[in-house]
C-alpha positions, 0 to 999 in steps of 0.5 A: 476550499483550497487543495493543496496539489503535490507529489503523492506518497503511494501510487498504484502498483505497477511493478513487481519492484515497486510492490516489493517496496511497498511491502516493506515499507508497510512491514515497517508501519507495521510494527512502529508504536503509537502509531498517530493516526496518519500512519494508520491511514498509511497502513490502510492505503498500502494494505489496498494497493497491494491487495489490488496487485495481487489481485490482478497479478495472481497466478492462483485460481479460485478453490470453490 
């Protein structure tokens, strides 16, 4: 099994600046037709992280 090693595409957000990139770089995802299914993969990918951010970064509390 080979494993090719590069410089990934995504990472874990760590910034306000760098979130506000991703969001708009799934925005454009996003909304492209025919999308091929590694841009579906993209979506999904950037979906998480940014989900993750603003769970660890949320102000909000829970409403019960």
């Amino acid at each position: 099994m080979f494993i090719e090693i590069g410089r990934m595409k995504y990472k874990v957000i760590k910034s306000r600046t760098q979130y506000d990139e991703y969001c708009q770089c799934l925005e454009v995802l996003v909304f492209m037709e025919d999308r091929p299914q590694e841009i579906e993969d993209e979506i999904e990918l950037l979906t998480l992280l940014i989900e993750e951010y603003d769970q660890k970064t949320s102000n909000l509390s829970s409403v019960d």
